[in-house]
C-alpha positions in Angstrom: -1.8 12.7 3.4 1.9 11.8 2.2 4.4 9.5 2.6 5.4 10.9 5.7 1.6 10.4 7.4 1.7 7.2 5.7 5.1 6.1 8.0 3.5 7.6 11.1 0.6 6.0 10.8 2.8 2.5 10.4 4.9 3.3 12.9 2.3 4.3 15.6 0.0 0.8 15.0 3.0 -1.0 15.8 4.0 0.9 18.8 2.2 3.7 19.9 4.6 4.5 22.4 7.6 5.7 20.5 8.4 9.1 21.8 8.2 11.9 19.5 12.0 11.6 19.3 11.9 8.0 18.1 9.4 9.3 15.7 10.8 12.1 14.2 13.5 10.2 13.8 12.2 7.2 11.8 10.4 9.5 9.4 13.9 12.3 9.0 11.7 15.2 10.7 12.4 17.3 13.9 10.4 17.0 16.6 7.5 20.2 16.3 6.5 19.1 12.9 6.4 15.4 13.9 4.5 16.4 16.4 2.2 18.6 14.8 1.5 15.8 11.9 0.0 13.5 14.6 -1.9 16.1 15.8 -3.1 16.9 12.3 -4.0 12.7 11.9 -6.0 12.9 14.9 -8.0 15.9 14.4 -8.5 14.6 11.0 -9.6 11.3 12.4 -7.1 8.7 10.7 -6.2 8.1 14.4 -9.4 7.3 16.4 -8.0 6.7 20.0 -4.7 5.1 21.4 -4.7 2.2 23.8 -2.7 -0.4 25.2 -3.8 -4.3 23.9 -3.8 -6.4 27.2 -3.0 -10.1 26.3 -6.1 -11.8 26.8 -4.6 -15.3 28.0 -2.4 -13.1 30.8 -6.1 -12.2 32.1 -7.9 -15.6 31.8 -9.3 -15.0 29.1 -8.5 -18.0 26.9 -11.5 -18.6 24.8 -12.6 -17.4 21.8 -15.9 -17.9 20.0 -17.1 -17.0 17.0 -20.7 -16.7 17.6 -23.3 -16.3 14.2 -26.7 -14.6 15.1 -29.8 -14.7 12.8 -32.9 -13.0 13.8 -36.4 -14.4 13.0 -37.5 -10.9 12.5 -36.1 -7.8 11.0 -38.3 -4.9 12.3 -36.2 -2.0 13.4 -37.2 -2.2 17.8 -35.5 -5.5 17.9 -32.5 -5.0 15.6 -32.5 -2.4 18.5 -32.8 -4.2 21.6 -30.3 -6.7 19.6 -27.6 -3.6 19.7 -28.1 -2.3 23.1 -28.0 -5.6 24.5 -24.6 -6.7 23.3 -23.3 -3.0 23.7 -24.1 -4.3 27.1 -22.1 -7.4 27.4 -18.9 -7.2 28.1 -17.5 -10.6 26.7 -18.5 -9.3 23.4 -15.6 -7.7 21.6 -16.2 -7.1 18.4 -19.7 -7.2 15.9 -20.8 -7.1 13.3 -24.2 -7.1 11.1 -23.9 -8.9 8.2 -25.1 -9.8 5.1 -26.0 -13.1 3.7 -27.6 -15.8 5.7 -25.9 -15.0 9.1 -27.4 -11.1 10.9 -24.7 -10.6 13.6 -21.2 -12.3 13.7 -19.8 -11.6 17.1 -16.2 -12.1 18.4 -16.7 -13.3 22.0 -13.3 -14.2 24.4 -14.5 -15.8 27.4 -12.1 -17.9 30.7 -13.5 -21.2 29.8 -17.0 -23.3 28.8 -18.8 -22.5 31.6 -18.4 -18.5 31.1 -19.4 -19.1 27.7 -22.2 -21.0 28.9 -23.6 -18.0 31.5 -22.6 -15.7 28.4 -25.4 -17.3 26.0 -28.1 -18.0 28.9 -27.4 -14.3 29.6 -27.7 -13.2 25.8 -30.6 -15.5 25.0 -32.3 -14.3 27.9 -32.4 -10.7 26.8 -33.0 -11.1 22.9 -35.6 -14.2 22.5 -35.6 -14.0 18.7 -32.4 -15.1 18.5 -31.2 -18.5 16.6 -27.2 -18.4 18.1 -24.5 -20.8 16.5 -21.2 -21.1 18.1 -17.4 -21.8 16.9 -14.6 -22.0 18.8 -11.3 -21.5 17.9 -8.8 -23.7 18.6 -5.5 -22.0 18.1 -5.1 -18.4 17.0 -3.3 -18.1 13.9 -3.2 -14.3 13.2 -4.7 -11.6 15.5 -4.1 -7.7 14.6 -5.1 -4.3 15.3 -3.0 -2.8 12.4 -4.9 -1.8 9.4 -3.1 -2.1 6.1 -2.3 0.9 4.7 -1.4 0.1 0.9 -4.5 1.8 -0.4 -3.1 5.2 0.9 -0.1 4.6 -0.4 -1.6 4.4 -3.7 -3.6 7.3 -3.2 -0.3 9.1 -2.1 1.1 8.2 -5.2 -1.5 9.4 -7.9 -1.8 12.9 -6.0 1.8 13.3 -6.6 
């Protein structure tokens, strides 16, 4: 990893589609070895997949909940069922288990109150151990896929 698979990896989060050209380009390379780098990141797993981010209010989908999850029991068949359910469920974007007092923090985008309404019936229906607190945001301050990539940087840096 150099400075080079550092700017690629920039430049791709913003915009993965920048032709090779455009890439090659922004990083002084030709194309073949701009092209092979890529390949080399993905292979090596630094880029997991490449997809398009569809605006969720273009869609209807213009809520977002924070939902926090604790489970009255910790025994390993229903951290399961917990996992396979919201695998399941497609309003769930994002979660996580936790530490701390809260188990599960999900990220849920819904159309309105009503969906989110059928979306816990349908959750608490499934997992019964469930105690479920909700949040919903009101405005969206800062929403990103792009990971910071600082800490390579530095890791560039000290193998040079």
């Amino acid at each position: 990893m150099d400075a080079i698979d550092i700017k690629l990896l920039d430049l791709l989060q913003q915009n993965a589609e920048l032709t090779i050209q455009e890439l090659s380009t922004e990083v002084h390379l030709s194309t073949t070895p701009c092209w092979k780098r890529i390949n080399q990141l993905k292979n090596n797993g630094y880029i997991s997949k490449t997809v398009s981010l569809v605006d969720r209010k273009m869609v209807g989908s213009n809520v977002t909940a924070m939902v926090f999850v604790t489970v009255n029991t910790h025994d390993q068949q229903k951290i399961k069922i917990f996992a396979e359910t919201v695998l399941e469920i497609p309003e769930v974007i994002e979660c996580y288990r936790m530490s701390g007092e809260i188990d599960y923090l999900l990220k849920v985008v819904v159309s309105d109150i009503e969906s989110y309404d059928t979306f816990y019936k349908n959750l608490i229906a499934q997992v019964q151990f469930l105690k479920v607190t909700s949040h919903f945001a009101i405005e969206e301050i800062k929403s990103t896929t792009k990971i910071p990539l600082s800490q390579l940087e530095k890791l560039s840096k000290k193998a040079n």
